[in-house]
Steps between C-alpha positions, in 0.01 A plus 500: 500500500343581170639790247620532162857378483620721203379809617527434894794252580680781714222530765445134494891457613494778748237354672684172497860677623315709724217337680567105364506426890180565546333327195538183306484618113257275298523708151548259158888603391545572108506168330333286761199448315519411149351773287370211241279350763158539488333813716311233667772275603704837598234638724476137651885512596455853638245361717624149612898562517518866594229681673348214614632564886505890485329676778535837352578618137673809437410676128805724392267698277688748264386666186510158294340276757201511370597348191609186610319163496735352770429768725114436479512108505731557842241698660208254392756223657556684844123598501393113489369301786747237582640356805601828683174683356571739303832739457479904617561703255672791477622731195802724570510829247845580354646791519408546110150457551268863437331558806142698481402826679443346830835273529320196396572281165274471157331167485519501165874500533547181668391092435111523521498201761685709721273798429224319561662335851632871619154672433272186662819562817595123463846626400713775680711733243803738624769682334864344462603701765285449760524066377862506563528755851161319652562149327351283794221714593370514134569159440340416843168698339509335263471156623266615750243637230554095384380370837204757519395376185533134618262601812240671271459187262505237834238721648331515145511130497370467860188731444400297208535151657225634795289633209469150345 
């Protein structure tokens, strides 16, 4: 789970209270990684010694998200090819986020690597609400827009190795 922990710690532990059951939290706790490291050697432990085995990444995006480094360098990690291929993605909209006319959320209000992920349909997005009262279906959604990638680039791979 990735989301700001000054402005969002309260949705982060109702998840955990409520739904911890069904999940096993990967998030970096306050303090965990030295602030005087180097950006490189934090997105490295972000990578290798917590998202390294996630299958899917929930984004608690609220209206400071956006402005965090951490948040972005989590996505980047969960978006990487490793072992597993790569993490689904999904961004769940707080209940302070603005929607637009037609229900939906501003791009320009969230981290632009999510933006990017929810317009190309990599990621799925929801509301809080509908996260927390549908948790496994979303999260199953999620995962499964992981594997459909997965497919996609095997078959991508495939097509080229005839061609050669």
């Amino acid at each position: 789970m990735s989301y700001f922990h000054d402005d969002d710690q309260r949705y982060k532990n109702a998840l955990e209270r409520d739904l911890g059951h069904l999940m096993i939290p990967k998030s970096v706790g306050p303090g965990e990684i030295k602030s005087d490291n180097s950006p490189d050697y934090t997105k490295q432990l972000i990578q290798q010694d917590y998202l390294a085995d996630t299958s899917v990444l929930a984004v608690l995006v609220g209206p400071n998200t956006l402005k965090r480094k951490h948040v972005d360098w989590e996505i980047s990690a969960a978006l990487m090819a490793k072992v597993g291929g790569h993490s689904g993605l999904i961004g769940v909209f707080l209940p302070e986020m603005r929607t637009s006319g037609n229900g939906g959320w501003f791009y320009n209000q969230m981290p632009p690597r999510l933006a990017d992920n929810i317009k190309s349909s990599y990621a799925s997005n929801c509301s809080w609400d509908k996260f927390t009262k549908k948790f496994s279906s979303k999260v199953e959604n999620a995962f499964n827009n992981r594997v459909s990638l997965k497919e996609k680039i095997d078959n991508s791979r495939v097509q080229m190795a005839r061609n050669l």
